[in-house]
C-alpha positions in Angstrom: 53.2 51.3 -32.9 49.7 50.9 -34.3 49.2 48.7 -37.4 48.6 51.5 -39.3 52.2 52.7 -38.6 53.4 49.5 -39.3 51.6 49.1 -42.5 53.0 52.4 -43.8 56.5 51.5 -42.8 56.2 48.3 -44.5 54.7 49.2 -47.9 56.7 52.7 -47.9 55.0 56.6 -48.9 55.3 57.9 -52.4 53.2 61.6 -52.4 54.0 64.9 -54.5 53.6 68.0 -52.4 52.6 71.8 -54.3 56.2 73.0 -52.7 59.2 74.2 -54.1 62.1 72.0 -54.5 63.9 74.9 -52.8 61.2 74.9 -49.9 61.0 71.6 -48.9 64.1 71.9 -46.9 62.3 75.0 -45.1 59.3 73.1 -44.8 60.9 70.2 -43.2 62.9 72.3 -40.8 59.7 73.9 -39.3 58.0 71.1 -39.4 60.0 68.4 -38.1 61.6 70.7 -34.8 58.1 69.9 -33.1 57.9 66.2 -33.8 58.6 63.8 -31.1 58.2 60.3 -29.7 58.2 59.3 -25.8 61.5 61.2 -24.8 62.8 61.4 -28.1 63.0 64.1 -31.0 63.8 63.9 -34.2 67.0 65.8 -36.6 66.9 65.7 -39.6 70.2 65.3 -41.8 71.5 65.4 -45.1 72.5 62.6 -46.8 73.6 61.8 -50.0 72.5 63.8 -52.7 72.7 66.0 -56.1 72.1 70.2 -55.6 69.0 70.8 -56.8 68.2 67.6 -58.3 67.5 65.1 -55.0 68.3 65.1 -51.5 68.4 61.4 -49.6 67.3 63.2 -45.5 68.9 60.5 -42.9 66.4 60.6 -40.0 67.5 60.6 -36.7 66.0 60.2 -33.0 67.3 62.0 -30.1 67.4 62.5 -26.4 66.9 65.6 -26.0 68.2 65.2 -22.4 71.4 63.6 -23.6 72.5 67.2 -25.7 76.0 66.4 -27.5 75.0 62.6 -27.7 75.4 60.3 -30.7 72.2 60.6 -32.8 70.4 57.2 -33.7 69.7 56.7 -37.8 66.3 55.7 -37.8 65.2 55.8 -41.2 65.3 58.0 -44.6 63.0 60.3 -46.7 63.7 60.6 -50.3 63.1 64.6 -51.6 63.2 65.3 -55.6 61.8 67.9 -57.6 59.0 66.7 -60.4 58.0 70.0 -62.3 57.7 73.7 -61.1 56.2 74.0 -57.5 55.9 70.4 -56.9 58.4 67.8 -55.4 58.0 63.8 -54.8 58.5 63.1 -51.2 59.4 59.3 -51.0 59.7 57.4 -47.8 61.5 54.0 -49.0 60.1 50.7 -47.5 61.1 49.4 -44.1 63.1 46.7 -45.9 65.3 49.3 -47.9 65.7 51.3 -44.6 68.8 50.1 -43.1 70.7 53.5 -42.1 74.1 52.7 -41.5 73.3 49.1 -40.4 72.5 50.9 -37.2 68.5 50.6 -35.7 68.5 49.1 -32.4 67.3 52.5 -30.9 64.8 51.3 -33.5 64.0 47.8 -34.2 60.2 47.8 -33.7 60.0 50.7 -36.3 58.1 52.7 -33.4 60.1 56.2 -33.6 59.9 55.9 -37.8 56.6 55.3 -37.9 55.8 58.1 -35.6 58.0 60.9 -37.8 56.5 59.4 -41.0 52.8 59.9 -38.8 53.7 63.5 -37.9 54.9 64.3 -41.6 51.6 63.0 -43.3 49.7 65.2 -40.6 51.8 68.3 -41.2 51.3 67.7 -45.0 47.4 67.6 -44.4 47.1 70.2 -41.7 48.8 72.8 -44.5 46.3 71.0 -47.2 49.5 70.0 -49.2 47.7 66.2 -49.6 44.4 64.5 -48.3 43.9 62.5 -45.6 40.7 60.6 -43.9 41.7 61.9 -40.8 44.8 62.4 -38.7 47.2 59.9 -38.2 47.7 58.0 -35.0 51.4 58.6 -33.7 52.3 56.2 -31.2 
């Protein structure tokens, strides 16, 4: 994982995005079915949450060769609305990350910090925030 990775992972991600509440989810769903890491992909699942108020997304990796397959909690992404238009996308430090107590899949942080990589380029790339560049993902 490059340091860069590592240093996002370890300090967390705290941006508000000009999407709907009600779009995020669609977002997301288009966004995160072309992410992937080595041989692994990524689902993204619903965790705890409040309708229309926040969402807590579990993150999980996958082998996509391995179809029906336990899925490996990775890490989570916060998702709350903050006015009309705009919601607060928060991706909790690595220390608040346990999912499950379950991240050997995991345990250099090297799948997470390649889905939180691929999210802040799929943010940039539709101008949603500002980046110096693109993000390294492995």
């Amino acid at each position: 994982m490059s340091s860069f990775a590592m240093f996002l992972l370890e300090g967390g991600v705290d941006v508000e995005v000009a999407v709907d509440f009600d779009g995020i989810a669609r977002f997301l769903e288009e966004e995160t079915a072309r992410y992937s890491c080595g041989e692994y992909i990524y689902k993204v699942r619903a965790g705890k949450g409040t309708l229309g108020r926040r969402w807590n997304l579990v993150i999980n990796a996958m082998d996509p060769d391995m179809e029906g397959q336990p899925l490996y909690p990775i890490g989570r992404v916060e998702v709350e609305p903050v006015g009309i238009g705009v919601t607060h996308i928060n991706v909790p430090p690595r220390i608040e990350q346990r999912v499950l107590g379950e991240d050997a899949v995991d345990w250099d942080g090297r799948l997470f910090g390649a889905f939180v990589s691929q999210l802040l380029n799929s943010l940039q790339s539709r101008e949603l925030i500002e980046l110096p560049g693109v993000l390294p993902i492995v």
